[in-house]
C-alpha positions in Angstrom: 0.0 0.0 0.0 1.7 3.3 -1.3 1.8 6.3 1.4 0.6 9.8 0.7 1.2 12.5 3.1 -1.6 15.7 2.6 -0.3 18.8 4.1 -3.2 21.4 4.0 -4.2 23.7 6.7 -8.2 23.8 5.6 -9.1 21.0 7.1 -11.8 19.9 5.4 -9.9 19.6 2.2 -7.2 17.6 3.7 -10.2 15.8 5.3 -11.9 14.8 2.2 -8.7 13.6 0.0 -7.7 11.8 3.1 -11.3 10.0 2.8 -11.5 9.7 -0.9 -7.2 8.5 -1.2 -7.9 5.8 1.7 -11.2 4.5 -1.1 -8.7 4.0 -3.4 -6.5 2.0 -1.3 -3.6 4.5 -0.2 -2.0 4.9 3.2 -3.1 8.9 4.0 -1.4 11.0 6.7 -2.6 14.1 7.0 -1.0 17.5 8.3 -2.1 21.1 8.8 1.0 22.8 8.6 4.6 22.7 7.0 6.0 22.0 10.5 4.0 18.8 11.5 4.4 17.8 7.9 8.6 17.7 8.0 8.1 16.1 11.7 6.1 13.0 10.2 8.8 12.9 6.9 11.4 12.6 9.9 9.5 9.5 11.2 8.3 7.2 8.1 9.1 7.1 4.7 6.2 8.5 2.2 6.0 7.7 -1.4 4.2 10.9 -1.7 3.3 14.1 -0.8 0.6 15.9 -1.5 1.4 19.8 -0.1 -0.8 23.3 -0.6 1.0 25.8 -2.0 -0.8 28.0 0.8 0.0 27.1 3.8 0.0 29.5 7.3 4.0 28.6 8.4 5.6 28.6 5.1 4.5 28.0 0.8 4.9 24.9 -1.3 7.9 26.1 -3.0 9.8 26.1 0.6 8.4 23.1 1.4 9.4 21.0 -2.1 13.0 22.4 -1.6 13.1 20.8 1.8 11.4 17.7 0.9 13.8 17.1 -2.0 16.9 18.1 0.0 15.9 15.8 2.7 13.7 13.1 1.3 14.7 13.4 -2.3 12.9 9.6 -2.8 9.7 11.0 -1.8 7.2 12.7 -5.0 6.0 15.9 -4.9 2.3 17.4 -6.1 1.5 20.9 -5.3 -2.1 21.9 -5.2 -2.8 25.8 -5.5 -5.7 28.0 -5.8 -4.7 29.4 -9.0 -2.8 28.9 -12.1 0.1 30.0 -13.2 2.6 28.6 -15.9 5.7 30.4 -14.4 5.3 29.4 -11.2 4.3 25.5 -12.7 7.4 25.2 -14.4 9.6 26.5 -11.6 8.2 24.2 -9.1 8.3 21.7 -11.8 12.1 22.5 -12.8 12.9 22.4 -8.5 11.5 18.4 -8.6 7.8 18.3 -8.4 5.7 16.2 -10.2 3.2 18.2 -11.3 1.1 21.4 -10.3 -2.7 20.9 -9.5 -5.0 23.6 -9.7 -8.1 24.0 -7.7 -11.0 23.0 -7.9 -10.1 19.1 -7.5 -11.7 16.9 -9.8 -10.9 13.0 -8.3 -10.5 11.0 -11.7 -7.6 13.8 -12.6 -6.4 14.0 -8.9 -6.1 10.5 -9.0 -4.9 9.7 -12.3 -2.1 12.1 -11.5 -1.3 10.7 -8.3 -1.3 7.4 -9.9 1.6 8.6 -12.5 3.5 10.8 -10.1 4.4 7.3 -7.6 5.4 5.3 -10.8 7.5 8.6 -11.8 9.2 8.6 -9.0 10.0 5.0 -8.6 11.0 5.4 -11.7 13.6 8.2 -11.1 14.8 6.1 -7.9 16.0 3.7 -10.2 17.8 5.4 -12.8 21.2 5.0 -13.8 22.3 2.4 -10.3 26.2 2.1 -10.3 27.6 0.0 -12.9 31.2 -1.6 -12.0 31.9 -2.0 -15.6 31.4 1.0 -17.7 31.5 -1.1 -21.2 29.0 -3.8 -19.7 25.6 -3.5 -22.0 23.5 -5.7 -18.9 22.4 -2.8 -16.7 21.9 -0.5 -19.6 19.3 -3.1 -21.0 17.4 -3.6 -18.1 17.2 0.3 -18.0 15.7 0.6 -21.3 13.7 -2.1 -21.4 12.2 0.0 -18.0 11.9 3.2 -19.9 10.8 1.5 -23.6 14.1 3.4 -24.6 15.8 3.3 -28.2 18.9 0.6 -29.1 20.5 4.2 -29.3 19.4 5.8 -26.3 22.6 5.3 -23.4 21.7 5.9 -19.9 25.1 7.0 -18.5 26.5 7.2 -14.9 28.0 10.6 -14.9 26.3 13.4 -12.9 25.5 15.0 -15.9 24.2 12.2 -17.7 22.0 11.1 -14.5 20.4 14.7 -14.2 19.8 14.6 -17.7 17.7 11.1 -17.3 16.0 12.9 -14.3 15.0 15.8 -16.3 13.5 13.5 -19.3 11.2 11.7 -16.4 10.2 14.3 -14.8 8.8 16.6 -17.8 7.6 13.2 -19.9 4.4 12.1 -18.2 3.2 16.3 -18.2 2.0 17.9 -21.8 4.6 20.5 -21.6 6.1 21.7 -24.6 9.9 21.2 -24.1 12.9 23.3 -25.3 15.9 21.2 -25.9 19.1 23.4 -26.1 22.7 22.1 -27.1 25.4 22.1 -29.1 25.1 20.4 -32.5 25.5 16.7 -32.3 24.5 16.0 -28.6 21.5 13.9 -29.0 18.5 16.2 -29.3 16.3 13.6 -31.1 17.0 10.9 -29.5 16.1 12.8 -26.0 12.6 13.9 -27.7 11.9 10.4 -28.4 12.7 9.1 -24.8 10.4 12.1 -23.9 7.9 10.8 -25.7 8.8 6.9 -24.9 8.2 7.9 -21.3 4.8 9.8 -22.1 0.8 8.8 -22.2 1.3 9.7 -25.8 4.1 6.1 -26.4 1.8 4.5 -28.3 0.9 7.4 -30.5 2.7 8.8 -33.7 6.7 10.5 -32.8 7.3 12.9 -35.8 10.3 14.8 -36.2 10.5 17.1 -38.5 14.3 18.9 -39.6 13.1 22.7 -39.8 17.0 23.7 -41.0 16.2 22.5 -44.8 13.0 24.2 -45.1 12.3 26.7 -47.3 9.5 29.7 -47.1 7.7 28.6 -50.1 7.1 24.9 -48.4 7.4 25.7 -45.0 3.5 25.8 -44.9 3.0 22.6 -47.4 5.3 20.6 -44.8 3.7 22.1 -41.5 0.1 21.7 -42.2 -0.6 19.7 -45.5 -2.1 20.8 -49.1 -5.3 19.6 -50.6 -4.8 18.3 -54.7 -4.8 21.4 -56.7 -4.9 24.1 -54.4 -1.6 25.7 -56.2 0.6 24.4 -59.0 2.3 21.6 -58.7 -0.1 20.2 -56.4 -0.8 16.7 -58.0 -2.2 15.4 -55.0 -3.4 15.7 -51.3 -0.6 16.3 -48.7 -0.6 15.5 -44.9 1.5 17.9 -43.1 3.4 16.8 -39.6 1.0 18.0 -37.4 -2.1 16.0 -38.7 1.1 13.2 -38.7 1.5 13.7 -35.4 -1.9 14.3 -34.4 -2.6 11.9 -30.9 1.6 12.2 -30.4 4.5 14.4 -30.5 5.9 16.4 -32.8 9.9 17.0 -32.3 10.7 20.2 -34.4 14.6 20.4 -34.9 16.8 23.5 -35.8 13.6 25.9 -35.0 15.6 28.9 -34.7 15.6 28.7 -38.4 12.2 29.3 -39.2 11.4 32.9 -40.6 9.4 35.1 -39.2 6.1 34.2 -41.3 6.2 30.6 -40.2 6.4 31.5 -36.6 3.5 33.6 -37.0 1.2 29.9 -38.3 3.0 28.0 -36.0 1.7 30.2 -33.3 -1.6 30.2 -34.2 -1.8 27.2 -34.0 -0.1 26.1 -30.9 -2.6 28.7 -29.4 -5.6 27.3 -31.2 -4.9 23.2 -31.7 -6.9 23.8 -34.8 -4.9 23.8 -38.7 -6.8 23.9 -41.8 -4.4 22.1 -45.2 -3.9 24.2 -47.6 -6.2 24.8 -49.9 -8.7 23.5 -47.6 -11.5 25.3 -45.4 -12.0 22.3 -43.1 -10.6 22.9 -39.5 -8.9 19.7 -38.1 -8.6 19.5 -34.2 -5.8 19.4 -32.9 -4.0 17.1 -29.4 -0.1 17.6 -30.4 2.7 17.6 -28.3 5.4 19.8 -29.7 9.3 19.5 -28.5 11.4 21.7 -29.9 15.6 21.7 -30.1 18.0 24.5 -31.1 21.8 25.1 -30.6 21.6 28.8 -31.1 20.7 31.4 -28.5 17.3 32.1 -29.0 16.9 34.8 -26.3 19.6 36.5 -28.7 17.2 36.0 -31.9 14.4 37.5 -30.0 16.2 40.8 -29.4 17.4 40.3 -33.0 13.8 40.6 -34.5 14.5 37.3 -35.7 12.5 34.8 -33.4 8.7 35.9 -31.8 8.9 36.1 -28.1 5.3 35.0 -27.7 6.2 31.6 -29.5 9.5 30.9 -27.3 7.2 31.2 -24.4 4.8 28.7 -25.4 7.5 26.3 -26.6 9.3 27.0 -23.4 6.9 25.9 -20.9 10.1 23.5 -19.6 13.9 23.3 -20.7 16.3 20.7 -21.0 19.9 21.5 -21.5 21.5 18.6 -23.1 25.7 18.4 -22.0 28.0 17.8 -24.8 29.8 14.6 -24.4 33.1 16.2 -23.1 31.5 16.7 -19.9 30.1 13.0 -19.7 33.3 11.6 -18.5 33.4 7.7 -18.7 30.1 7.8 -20.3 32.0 7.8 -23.5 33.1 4.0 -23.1 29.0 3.2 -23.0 28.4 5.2 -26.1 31.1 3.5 -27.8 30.3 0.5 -27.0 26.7 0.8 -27.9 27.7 2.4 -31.4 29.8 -0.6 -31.6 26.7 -3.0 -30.9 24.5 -1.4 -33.7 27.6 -1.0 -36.1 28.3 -4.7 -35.5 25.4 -5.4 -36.8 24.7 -3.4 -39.5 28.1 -4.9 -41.0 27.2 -8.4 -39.9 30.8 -8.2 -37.7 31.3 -9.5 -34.4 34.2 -7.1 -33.2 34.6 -7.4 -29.2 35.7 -3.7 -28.2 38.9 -1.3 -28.1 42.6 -1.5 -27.4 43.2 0.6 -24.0 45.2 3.1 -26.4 41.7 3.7 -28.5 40.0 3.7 -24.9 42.4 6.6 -23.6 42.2 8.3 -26.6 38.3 8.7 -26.5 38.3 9.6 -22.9 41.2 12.6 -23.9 40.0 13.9 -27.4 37.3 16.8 -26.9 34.6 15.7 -29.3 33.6 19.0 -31.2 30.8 17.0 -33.0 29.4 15.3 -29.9 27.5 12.1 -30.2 27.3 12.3 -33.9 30.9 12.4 -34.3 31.2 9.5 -31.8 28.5 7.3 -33.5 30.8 8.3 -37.3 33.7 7.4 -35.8 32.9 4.5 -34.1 31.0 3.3 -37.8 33.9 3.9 -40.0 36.8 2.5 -37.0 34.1 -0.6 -37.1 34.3 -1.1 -41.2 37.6 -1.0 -41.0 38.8 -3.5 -38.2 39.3 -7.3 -39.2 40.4 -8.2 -35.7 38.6 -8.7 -32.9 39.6 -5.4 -30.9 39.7 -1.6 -32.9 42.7 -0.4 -32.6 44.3 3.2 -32.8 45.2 3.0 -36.4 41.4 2.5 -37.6 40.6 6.2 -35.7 40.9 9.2 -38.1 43.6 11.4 -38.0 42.8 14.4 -35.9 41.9 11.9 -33.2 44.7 9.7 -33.1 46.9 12.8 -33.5 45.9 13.2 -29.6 47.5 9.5 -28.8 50.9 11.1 -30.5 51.3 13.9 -27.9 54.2 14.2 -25.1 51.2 15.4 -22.8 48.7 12.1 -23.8 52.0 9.4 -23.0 51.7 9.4 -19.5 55.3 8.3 -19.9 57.0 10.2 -21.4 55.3 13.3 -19.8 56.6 11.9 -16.6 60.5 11.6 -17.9 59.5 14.8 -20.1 58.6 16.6 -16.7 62.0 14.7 -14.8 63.9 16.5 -17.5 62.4 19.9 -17.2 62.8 19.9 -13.6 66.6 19.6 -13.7 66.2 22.7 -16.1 67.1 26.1 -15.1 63.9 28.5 -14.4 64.5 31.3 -15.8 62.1 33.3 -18.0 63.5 31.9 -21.1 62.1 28.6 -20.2 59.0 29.7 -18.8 57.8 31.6 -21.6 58.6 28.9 -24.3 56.5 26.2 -22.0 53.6 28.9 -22.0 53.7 29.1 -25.6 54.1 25.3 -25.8 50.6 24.9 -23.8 48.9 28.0 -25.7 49.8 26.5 -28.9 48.6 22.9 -28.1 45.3 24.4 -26.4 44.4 25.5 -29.8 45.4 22.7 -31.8 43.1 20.4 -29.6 40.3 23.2 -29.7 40.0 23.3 -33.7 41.3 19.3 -33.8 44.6 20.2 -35.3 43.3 22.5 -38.3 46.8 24.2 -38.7 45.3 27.1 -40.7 42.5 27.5 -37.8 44.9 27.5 -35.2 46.7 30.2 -36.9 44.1 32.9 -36.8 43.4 32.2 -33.5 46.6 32.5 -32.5 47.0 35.7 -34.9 50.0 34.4 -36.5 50.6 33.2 -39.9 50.7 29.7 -41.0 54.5 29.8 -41.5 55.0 30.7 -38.1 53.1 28.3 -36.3 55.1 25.6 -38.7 58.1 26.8 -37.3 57.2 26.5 -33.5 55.5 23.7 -33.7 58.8 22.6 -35.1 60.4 24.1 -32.5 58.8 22.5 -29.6 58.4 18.7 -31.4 54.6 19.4 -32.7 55.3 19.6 -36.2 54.9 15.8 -36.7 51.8 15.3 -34.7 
């Protein structure tokens, strides 16, 4: 039997959800004041609580941040008097389930009760510690639990674990979600785990690539054309939103939509109602829209370039998504699962890397993310015959990083034994600055020589000749 704590100090509210959650087989506490409420949490566990934003000794806010500091195992549901969609979505961003608005009707109070303690039992169990960081067993039990993708990895790294509590906590909700990130990090794949984890799983996921549309079929692709209604119409279109209709709709790159676009798509965001073109039928509308970027859209709106009322109804929750140099050993799990699928798309059977092509991933920055990852992992794959990749299937600018007096471990050790016995004067010192300013940039633009240069505002002939200088030239 699941426990709920109410904390409400009208009493005959908490008196009749205490009566109507005990019908329906729940183990009901009630308390009357934020106090009493974090004096019974101190006693007995509680799957969840159910806590008035109102209360006489403190607010729900207050109270959430407590609970989750304290009881961070525990759901959350704030009830209120009134509604507000700022509020919502901070409460919602500092760990509660959802955000209840009065009056109480008990098929929704209960339904959302229902999700919130599967939510939350959910989140308890994401991403346990895995001994082996290449061992696919865990990871499959995960996603068989979340109905996840083959692609999908659930990582251990902080990051990668805040990221998987972000995704269940916004899923189960009808928020439209803006997912910002550098290019390459994953954006779709989170959108469908969104949607995996949603009422809405066994409806349509469309994703749509708003980067290669143009004006003139922006409106075609959106919301569908009826045969005939301009030229070159041959035949009756259904856009993505009708595609989507029941589902989600993941729009990609939608910072690159002009100004016109934004203008339908807010219309009918506001109204759930498009009409194809050509048409003057209305069909209704019950889309869920996620939308991903990697540019600043905040900038675009003071641009003129992006509406500010349509980044507020996309933004009703954020996700940020980390770019995979700050996923530490989370790497090894995507290559080895990009190693799985590119097994078997080439019908190979290789076992994993060499500890030099392991060090080497964990060292090289990854400007391309995931994506680049996933590529490199395909083409190091294709080329193996043996049973382990090794360094010499990686391409160029990464195994240039396996090459480097700082990447030998060593020979940076007898390098640095050397230098010690060294005199320290200033010539030394500056040429071992411009030794690490000069290999920062290389490993910033992946050794693009010309790059490097303007950065460094030289010209190419004189970063040839230090690079020479200081044993780089070769790398």
């Amino acid at each position: 039997m699941k426990k709920i704590l109410i904390v409400d100090d009208e009493i005959n509210i908490g008196l009749l959800l205490s009566k109507f959650l005990t019908r329906n087989s729940f183990d009901v506490t009630s308390a009357t004041s934020g106090s009493s409420a974090m004096e019974y949490l101190s006693k007995e566990h509680y799957d969840l609580v159910l806590c008035d934003y109102r209360l006489e000794d403190t607010d729900g806010k207050e109270m959430l941040v407590k609970i989750k500091e304290s009881y961070p195992k525990t759901g959350v549901i704030i009830i209120t008097g009134y509604s507000d969609i700022k509020l919502a979505v901070e409460l919602i961003k500092l760990g509660a389930y959802d955000y209840i608005t009065k009056p109480l009707y008990p098929d929704e109070i209960l339904n959302t009760i229902n999700k919130a303690i599967d939510t939350q039992i959910a989140l308890n169990n994401v991403a346990p510690e895995v001994e082996n960081p290449m061992s696919q067993d865990k990871a499959k039990v995960n996603k068989s639990t979340y109905g996840l993708n083959d692609e999908f990895v659930i990582g251990q790294s902080s990051a990668s674990k805040e990221l998987m509590k972000q995704i269940l906590l916004v899923a189960p909700t009808s928020y439209s979600v803006i997912l910002l990130g550098d290019s390459g990090t994953g954006k779709e794949s989170v959108a469908k785990a969104i949607h995996l984890n949603s009422p809405r799983k066994d409806k349509p996921f469309v994703a749509m690539d708003c980067g290669s549309l143009t004006k003139e079929l922006a409106g075609s692709e959106f919301f569908g054309h009826e045969k005939g209604s301009f030229t070159g119409a041959l035949y009756t279109k259904i856009g993505h939103f009708e595609m989507a209709n029941g589902g989600t709709l993941f729009l990609d790159e939608v910072g690159n939509l002009s100004y016109d676009i934004q203008a339908a798509l807010l219309r009918t965001v506001q109204e759930r109602k498009i009409k194809r073109i050509g048409s003057t039928k209305e069909i209704d509308l019950d889309v869920r829209i996620i939308v991903a970027t990697n540019e600043n859209l905040q900038d675009a709106i003071a641009k003129g370039k992006f509406r500010e009322d349509l980044y507020h109804r996309f933004n009703e929750f954020s996700i940020n998504l980390p770019p995979v140099s700050q996923r530490g050993r989370d790497i090894l799990s995507f290559a080895e699962t990009f190693l799985q699928l590119a097994n078997q798309e080439l019908n190979k059977n290789i076992k994993g890397f060499s500890s030099e092509v392991v060090d080497c991933f964990l060292t090289y920055n990854w400007p391309g993310n995931v994506r680049e990852l996933k590529n490199v992992v395909r083409r190091a794959t294709l080329l193996t015959e043996t049973d382990e990749i090794q360094i010499k299937a990686l391409p160029l600018e990464i195994s240039n990083y396996a090459k480097l007096p700082v990447f030998n471990h060593s020979a940076a050790s007898t390098t640095a034994d050397a230098e010690s016995k060294k005199p320290r004067d200033l010539k030394n010192a500056a040429l071992e600055a411009e030794y690490e300013a000069i290999l920062k940039v290389l490993r910033e633009v992946n050794f693009n020589k010309t790059k490097a240069a303007k950065i460094l505002n030289i010209d190419r002939k004189t970063l040839y000749n230090k690079m020479k200088a200081i044993d780089l030239d070769n790398r």
